[in-house]
N, C-alpha and C positions, 0 to 999 in steps of 0.2 A: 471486905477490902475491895476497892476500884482499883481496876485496873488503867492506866492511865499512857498513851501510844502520845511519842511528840515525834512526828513526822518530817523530816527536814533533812540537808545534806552537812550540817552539823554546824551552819553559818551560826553570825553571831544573835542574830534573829531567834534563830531555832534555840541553841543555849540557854539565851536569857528566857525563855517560852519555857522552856525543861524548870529550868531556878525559880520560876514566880509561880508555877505547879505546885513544885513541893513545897515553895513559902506557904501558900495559900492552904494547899495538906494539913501542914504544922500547923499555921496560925487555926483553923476548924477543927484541928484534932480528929483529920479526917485517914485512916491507911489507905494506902494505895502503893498500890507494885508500879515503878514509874519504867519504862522502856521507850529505848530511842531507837528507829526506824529510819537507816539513812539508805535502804537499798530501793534505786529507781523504778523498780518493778515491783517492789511491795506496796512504795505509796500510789503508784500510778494505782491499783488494784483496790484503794479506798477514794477516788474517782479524785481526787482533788487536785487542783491546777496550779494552787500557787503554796508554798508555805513560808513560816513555817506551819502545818496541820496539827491540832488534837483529838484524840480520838478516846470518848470515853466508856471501857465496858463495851468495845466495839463501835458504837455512832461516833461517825465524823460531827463535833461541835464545832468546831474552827477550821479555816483554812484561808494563809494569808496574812503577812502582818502578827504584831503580838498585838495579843489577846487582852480583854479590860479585866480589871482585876473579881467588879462585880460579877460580871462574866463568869469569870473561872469559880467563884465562891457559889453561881448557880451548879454546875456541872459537878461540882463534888460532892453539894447537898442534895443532889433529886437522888 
């Protein structure tokens, strides 16, 4: 199971970032424990500047803007 951090102050950015996650989850048949991270000192502490951020199994993959869909489908299969 991946664990899977969506970093943001819970805008609509960040939301839909969390929803195309677990689409993406579902659609690969991949589990993952999904958790949302909206305290400003916990994201600042994974260095990133702008979100909303993903973080997976720990590595910042994203940060900034949503994510592409290929994108996300590489992060859940490595």
């Amino acid at each position: 199971m991946k664990t899977v951090k969506i970093l943001g102050s819970g805008c609509r950015r960040c939301v839909a970032t969390a929803e195309m996650v677990q689409q993406a989850a579902n659609r690969l048949g991949v589990d993952i424990r999904l958790e949302k991270v909206t305290d400003d000192a916990a994201i600042a502490a994974y260095g990133i500047a702008a979100t909303p951020g993903v973080v997976v199994d720990g590595k910042v993959v994203h940060a900034g803007g949503l994510p592409k869909p290929d994108d996300m489908a590489k992060w859940l299969a490595a």
